[in-house]
N, C-alpha and C positions, 0 to 999 in steps of 0.2 A: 504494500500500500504506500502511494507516495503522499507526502506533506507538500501545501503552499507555503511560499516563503510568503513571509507576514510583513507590508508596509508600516514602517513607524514611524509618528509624528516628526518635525525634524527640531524639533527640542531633545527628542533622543539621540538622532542624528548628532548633533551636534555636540554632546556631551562625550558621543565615541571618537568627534574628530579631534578635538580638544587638546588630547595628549599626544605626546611625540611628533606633533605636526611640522609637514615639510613648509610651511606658509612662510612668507617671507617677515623679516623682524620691520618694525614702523620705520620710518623714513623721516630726518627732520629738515628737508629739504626746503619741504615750502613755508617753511616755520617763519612766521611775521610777510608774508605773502599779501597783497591786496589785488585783485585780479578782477577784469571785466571781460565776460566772453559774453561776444555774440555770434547770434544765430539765426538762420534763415526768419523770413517776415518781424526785424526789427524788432525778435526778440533780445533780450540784454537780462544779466544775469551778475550780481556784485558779489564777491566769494573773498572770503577773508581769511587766512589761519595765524591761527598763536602759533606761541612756540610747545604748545601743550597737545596741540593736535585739536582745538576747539573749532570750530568753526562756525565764521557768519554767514549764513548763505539767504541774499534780499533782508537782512535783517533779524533771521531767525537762527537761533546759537544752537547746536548739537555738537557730541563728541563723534569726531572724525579718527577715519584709521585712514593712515597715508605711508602709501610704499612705492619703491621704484623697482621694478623688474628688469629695466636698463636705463641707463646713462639718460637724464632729461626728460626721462618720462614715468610720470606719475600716476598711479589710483589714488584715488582720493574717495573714502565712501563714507554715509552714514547715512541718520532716518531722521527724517522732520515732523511735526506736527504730533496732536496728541493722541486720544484715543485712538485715530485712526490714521495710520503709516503713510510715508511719502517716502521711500528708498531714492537715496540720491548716490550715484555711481560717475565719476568724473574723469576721463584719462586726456590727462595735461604735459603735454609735448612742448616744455618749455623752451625749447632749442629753436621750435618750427613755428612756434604760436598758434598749433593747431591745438581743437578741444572736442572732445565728444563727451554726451551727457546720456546717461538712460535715467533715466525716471519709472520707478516701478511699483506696483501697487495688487497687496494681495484680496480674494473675493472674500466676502463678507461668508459667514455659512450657508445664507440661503442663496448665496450666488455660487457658492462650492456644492450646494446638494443638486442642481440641476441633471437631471440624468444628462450622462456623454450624447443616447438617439434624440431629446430634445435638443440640444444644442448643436447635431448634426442637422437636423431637420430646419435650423432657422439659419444653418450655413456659417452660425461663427462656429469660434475657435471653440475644439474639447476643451481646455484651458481656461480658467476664470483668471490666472495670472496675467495682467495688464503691460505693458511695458510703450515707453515712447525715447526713441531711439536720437538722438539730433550731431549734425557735426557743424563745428562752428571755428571759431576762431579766439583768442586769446590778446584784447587789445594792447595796442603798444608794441608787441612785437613781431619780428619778422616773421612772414609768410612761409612756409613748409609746403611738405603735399597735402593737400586735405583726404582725412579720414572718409572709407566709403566702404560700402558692401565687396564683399570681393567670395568667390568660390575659391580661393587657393587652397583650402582643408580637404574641401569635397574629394571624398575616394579613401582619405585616411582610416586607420583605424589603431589607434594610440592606446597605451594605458598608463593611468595615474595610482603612480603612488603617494597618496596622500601622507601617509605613516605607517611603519612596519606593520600594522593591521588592520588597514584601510584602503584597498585598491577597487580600482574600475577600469574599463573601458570603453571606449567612447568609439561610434563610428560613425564619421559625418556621411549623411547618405545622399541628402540635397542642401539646396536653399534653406528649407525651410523644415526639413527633419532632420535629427539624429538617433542614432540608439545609443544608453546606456545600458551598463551590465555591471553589477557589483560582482568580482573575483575573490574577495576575503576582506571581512569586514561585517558591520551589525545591518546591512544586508542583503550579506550574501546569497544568493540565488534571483536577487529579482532582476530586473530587466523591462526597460517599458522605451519606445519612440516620443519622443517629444518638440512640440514645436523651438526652435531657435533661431541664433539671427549670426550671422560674422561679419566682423568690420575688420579691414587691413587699417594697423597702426603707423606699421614702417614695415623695410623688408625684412618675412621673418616673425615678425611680431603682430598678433592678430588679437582682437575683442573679440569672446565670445559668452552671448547671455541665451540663457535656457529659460523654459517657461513649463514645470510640470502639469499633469492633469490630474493625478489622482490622487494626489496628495501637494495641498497648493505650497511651491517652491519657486523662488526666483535663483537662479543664481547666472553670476558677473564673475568672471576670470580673464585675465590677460593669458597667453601661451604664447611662450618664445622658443621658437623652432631651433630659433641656433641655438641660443643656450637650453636647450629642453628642461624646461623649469615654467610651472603655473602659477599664479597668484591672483586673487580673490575673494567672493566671497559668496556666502548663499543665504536664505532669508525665507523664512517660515514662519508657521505658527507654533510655540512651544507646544502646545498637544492639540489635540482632536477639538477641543472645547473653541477656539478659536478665542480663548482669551490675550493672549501676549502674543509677544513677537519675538524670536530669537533671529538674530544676524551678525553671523560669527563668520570668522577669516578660515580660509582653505587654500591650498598650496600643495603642488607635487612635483613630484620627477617624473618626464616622460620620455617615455620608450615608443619608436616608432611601429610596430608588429607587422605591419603591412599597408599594401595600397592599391585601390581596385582602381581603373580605368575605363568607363563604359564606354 
């Protein structure tokens, strides 16, 4: 007789990624930073950091986690607003003056209970995880390539070692799917396709953000090809209840496994 492997909240999640993590240590790079980035239709956006990693974002203060995965370029992430989340995710290419922003927001419970055949049936996403993608610029300084969608993943199939008992792999299939697969770790056996997005940063260096369905998950990771090393982070609900929000930092080692060509 076989057993299902059992989805768990990502408050559990996260408590197993916790230890021994490969994530990268904080960065005080942008530390006393005052930055204006703008972005298509005359958006503007005022970003401030201490040197404590605080951050003003339009006026509104959260604790920021800020790291650099290479030379000039930065994550910058945290959550705004109160009872109900505003995930802000920022990769700041201080060299090039380029900036992209996701902005990510998880569903409420009765927007997470909607059956997957109702929500095929009105043609949105299985996915009640929200996300708004934007690339822009960082005023005052010089111009770079701008950040943009790119397939250079597509065909991959990689695996992360998060920490000595926490792996997965990942296999970009399109646009706009991929599979994971947990290999060891709290859990292992499962396996599900889900919507995602990839942005080319630099050569090498790409954004990639995920969008689960059946257990609401965002997560935001940099992956640098050359130096095969991820950083990031992912952002849930501490349990089933949909009361709190956990969004903790993630980081692996990657190994290439193979690569399909269609």
């Amino acid at each position: 007789m076989t057993t299902t492997p059992e989805f768990i909240p990502v408050g559990a999640l996260g408590e197993e990624f916790a230890s021994d993590s490969n994530a990268l240590e904080e960065n005080a790079g942008l530390g006393g930073s005052s930055l204006t980035l703008r972005f298509p239709g005359d958006r503007v956006h005022e970003c401030t950091v201490s040197g404590d990693s605080t951050v003003a974002w339009d006026g509104r203060e959260a604790q920021a986690r800020v790291t650099s995965i290479r030379a000039g370029v930065y994550l910058l992430d945290f959550l705004v607003g109160g009872a109900v989340k505003e995930s802000l995710s920022l990769v700041l290419d201080t060299a090039g003056g380029q900036a992209t922003l996701v902005a990510g927001y998880l569903p409420n419970a009765e927007e997470a209970s909607v059956a997957a055949l109702e929500k095929a049936r009105a043609g949105s996403d299985l996915t009640g995880v929200r996300v708004e993608i934007l690339h822009g610029t960082i005023d005052g300084l010089a111009g770079g390539v701008p950040h943009g969608p790119t397939k250079d993943l597509l065909g991959l199939r990689n695996r992360y070692r998060y920490s000595p008992h926490e792996v997965y792999e990942h296999i970009y299939l399109n646009q706009d799917f991929y599979t994971w697969h947990c290999l060891q770790g709290a859990e292992s056996g499962l396996a599900d396709t889900d919507r995602c997005h990839y942005i080319k940063i630099a050569d090498g260096l790409y954004l990639f953000v995920w969008r689960e369905k059946i257990v609401p998950t965002l997560g935001v990771i940099l992956i640098d090809m050359e130096r095969l090393k991820t950083d990031g982070k992912i952002l849930g609900y501490r349990g089933f209840d949909f009361d709190d929000y956990v969004n903790f930092r993630v980081g692996a080692v990657v190994d290439v496994l193979n690569e399909t060509r269609h």
